[in-house]
GULOKOL-403102 format. One record per residue (C-alpha): residue number from 0; residue in three letters; chain; x, y, z. Coordinates in nm, 3 decimals. Each point is the difference from the previous one (the first is absolute). Layout:
! GULOKOL-403102
pos; code; unit; px; py; pz
NUM; ala; A; X; Y; Z .
...
! end
This chain:
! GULOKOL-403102
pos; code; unit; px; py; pz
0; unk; A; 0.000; 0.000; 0.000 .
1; unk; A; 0.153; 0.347; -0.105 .
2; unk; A; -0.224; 0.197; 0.237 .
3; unk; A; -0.127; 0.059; 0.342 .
4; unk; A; -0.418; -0.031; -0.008 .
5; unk; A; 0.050; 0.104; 0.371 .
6; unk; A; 0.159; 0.300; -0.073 .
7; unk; A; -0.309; 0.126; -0.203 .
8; unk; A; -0.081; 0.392; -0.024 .
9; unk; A; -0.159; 0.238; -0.230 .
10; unk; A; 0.004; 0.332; 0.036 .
11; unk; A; -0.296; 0.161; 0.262 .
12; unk; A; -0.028; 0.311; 0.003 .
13; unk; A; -0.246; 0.276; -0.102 .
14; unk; A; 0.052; 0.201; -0.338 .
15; unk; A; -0.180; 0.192; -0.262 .
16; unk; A; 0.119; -0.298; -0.330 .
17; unk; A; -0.042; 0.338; -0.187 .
18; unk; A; 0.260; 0.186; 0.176 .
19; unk; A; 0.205; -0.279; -0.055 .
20; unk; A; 0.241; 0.094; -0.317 .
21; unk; A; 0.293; -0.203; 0.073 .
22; unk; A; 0.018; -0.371; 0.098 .
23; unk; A; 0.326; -0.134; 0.124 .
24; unk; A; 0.013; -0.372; -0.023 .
25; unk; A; 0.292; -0.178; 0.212 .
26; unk; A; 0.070; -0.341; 0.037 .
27; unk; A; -0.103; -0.188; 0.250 .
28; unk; A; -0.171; 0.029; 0.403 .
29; unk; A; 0.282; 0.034; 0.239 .
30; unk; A; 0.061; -0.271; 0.188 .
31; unk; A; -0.098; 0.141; 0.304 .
32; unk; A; -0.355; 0.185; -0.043 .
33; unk; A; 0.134; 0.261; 0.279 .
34; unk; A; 0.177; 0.126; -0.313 .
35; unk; A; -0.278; 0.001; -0.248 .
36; unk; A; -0.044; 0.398; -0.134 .
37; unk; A; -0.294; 0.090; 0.131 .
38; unk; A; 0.094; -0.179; 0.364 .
39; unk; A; 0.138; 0.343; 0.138 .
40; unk; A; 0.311; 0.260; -0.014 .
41; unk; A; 0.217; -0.297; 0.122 .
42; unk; A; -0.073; -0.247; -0.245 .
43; unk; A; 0.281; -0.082; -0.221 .
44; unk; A; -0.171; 0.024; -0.351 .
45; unk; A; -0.160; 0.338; 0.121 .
46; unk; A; 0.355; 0.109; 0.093 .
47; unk; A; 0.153; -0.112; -0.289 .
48; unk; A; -0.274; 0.199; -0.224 .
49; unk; A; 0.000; 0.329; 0.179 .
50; unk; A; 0.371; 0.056; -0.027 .
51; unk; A; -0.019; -0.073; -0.372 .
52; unk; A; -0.271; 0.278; -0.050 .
53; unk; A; 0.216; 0.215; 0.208 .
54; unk; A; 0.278; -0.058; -0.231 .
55; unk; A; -0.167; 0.134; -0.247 .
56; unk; A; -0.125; 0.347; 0.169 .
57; unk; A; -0.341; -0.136; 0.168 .
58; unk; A; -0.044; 0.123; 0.347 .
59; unk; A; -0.188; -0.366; 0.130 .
60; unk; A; 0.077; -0.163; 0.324 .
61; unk; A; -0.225; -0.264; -0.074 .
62; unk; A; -0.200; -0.267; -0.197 .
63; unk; A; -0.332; 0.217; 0.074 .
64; unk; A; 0.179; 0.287; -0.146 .
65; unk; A; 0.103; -0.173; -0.309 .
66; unk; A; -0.376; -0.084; -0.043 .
67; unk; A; -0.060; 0.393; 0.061 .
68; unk; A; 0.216; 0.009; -0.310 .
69; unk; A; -0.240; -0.190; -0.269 .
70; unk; A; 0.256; -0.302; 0.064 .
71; unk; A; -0.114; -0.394; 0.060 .
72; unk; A; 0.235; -0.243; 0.168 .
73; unk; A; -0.065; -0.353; -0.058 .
74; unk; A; 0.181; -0.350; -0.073 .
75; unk; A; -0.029; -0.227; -0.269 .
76; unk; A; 0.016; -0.291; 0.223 .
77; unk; A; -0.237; 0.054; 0.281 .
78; unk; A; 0.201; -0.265; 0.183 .
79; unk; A; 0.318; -0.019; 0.112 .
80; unk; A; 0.318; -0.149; -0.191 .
81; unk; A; 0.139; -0.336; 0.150 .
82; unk; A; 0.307; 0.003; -0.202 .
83; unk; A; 0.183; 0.237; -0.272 .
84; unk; A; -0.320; 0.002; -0.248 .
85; unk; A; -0.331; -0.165; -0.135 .
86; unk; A; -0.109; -0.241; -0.256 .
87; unk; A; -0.177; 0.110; -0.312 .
88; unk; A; -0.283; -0.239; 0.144 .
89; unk; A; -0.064; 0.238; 0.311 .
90; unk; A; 0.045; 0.301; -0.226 .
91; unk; A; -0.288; -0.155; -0.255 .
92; unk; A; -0.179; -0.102; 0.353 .
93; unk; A; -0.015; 0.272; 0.208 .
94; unk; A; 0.029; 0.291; -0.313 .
95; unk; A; -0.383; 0.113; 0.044 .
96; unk; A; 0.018; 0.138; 0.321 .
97; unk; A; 0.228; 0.240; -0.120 .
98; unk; A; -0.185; 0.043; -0.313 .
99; unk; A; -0.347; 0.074; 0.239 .
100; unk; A; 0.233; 0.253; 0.183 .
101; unk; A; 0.115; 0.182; -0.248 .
102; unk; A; -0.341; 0.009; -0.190 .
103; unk; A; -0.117; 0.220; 0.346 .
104; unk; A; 0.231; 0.301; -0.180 .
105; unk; A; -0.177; 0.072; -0.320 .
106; unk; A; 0.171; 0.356; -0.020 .
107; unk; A; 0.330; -0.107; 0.099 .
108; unk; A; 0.227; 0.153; -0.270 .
109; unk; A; 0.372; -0.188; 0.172 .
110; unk; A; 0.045; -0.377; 0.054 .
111; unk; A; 0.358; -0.071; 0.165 .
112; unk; A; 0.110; -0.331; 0.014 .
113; unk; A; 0.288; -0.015; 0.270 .
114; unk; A; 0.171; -0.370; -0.100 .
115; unk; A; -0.022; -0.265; -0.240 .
116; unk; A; -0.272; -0.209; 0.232 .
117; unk; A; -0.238; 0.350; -0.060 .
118; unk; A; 0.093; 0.009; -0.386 .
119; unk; A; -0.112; -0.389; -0.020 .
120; unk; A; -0.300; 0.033; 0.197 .
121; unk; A; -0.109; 0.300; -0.263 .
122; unk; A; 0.107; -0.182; -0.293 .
123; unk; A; -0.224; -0.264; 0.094 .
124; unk; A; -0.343; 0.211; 0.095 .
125; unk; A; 0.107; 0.146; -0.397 .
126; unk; A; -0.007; -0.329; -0.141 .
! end
């Protein structure tokens, strides 16, 4: 098995999907769900994000204000990793939940894919 069906998450949070004008699509959960973006200022993934917006100018000190921003955070895998990557089977398994996600942003006008697990999982909702 190349994932973690215990470490499940989607994203919960409130939005406006047409605020929403960039999605950011990483990898995988973390492997701790402590870390998860929306779990709080100290998760890792949230930590991780904010100082890359601040990198590029945003004033953001976390994932909530990211969201202020018009920008989604998400994972392709909505479990977490057990080893280095996943099999095309979970990527042609699990794709749609991703693919329901993303059709909740109808005016997004941005899709990043952070990794080749995020490219896969999109190349396979296109298919």
């Amino acid at each position: 098995m190349d994932v973690d069906h215990g470490r499940y998450v989607m994203p919960d949070v409130e939005l406006d999907p047409d605020q929403i004008t960039i999605v950011m699509v990483s990898e995988a959960a973390p492997a701790r769900l402590e870390d998860w973006f929306y779990a709080g200022r100290d998760a890792l993934f949230a930590e991780t994000t904010v100082l890359a917006f601040r990198d590029v100018g945003e004033d953001v000190s976390s994932a909530a204000d990211i969201l202020d921003l018009g920008a989604y955070l998400t994972t392709a895998v909505k479990c977490g990793k057990t080893g280095y990557g996943v099999t095309t089977e979970t990527v042609k398994t699990c794709s749609h939940l991703l693919e329901l996600e993303l059709g909740l942003f109808p005016l997004a006008r941005a899709l990043m894919l952070m990794g080749d697990v995020a490219i896969k999982w999109v190349n396979a909702i296109a298919r």
